[in-house]
C-alpha positions as CSV (number, residue, x, y, z in Angstrom):
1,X,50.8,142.2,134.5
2,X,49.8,144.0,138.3
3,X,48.1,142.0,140.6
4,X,44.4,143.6,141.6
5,X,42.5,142.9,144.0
6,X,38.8,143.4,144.4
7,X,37.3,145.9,146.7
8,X,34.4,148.6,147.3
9,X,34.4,152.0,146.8
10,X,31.5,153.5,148.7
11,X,30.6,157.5,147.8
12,X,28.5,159.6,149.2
13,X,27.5,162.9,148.3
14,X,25.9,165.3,151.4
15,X,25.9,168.6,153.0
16,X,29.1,169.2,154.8
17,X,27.1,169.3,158.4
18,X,27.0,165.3,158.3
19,X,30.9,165.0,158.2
20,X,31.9,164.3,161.5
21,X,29.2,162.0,161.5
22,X,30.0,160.1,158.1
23,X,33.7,159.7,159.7
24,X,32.5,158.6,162.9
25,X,30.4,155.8,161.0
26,X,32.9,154.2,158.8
27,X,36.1,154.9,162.1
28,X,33.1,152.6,163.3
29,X,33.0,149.9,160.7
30,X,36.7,149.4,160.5
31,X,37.4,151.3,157.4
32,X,40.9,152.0,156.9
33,X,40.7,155.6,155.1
34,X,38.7,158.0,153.9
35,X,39.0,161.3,151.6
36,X,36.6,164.1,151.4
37,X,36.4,166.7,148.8
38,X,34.4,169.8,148.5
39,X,31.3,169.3,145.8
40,X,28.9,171.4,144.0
41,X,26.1,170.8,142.0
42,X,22.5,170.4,141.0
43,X,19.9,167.6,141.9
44,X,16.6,167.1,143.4
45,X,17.9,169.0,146.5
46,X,18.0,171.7,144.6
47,X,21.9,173.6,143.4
48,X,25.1,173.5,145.6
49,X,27.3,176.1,144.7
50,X,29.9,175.3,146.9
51,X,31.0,179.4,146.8
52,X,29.5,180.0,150.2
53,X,31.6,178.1,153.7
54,X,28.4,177.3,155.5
55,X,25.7,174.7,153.4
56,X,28.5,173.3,151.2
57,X,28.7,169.5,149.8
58,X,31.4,167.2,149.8
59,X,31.8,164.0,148.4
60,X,33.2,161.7,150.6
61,X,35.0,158.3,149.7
62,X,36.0,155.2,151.4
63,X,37.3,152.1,149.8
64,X,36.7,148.7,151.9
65,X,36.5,145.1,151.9
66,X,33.6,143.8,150.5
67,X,32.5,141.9,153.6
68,X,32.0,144.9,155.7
69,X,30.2,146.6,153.1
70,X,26.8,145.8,154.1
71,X,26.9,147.2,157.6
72,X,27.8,150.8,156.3
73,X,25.1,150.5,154.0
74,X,22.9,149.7,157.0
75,X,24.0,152.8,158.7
76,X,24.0,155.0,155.5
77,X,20.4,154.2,155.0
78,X,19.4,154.4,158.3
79,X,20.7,158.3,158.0
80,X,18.3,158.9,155.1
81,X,15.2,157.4,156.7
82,X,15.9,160.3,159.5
83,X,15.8,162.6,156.6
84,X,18.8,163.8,155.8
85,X,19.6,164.1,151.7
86,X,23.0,161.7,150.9
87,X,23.4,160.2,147.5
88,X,25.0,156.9,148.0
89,X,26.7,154.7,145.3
90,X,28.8,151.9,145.4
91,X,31.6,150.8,142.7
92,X,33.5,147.9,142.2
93,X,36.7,148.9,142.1
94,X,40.5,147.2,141.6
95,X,43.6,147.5,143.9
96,X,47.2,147.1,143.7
97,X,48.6,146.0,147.6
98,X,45.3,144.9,149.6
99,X,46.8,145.0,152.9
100,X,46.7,148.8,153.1
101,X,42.1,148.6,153.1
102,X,42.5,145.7,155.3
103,X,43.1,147.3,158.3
104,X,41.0,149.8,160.5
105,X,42.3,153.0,161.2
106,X,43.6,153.9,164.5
């Protein structure tokens, strides 16, 4: 049997225009990766068709330890009370080797 190990996987869903800023934030709250993909879709925002380069979403992940969860969360939200339209959801999710979400990126 693998040994997991329990951690969060925090996804957000946004306009490609709030990248830099989403990286900056969790480079911030010593998260140790990230990965973005492109996304497309429909919601209350309206449809993302992700066929044109400019107004595209992406979906962007980070997996973390659960005690620096809340202080992402705190900036995430503070993103949407400026108005800007990010779906947020967190998972709990299972890892093999913790180490490698224990450490902040350089």
């Amino acid at each position: 049997m693998h040994r997991l190990f329990p951690e969060k996987l925090v996804t957000v869903i946004t306009s490609d225009v709030l990248e830099d800023h989403l990286v900056a934030r969790v480079r911030n709250r010593g998260a140790s990766g990230y990965t973005i993909v492109r996304a497309r879709g429909a919601g209350s925002s309206g449809e993302q068709s992700g066929m044109l380069d400019i107004d595209t979403n992406i979906k962007f992940h980070v997996i973390m330890p659960p005690e620096r969860l809340s202080a992402l969360l705190d900036d995430l939200e503070q993103l949407i009370n400026k108005g800007y339209h990010l779906t947020v959801f967190v998972s709990e999710v299972s890892v093999l080797g913790p180490d490698k979400y224990s450490e902040a990126m350089e």
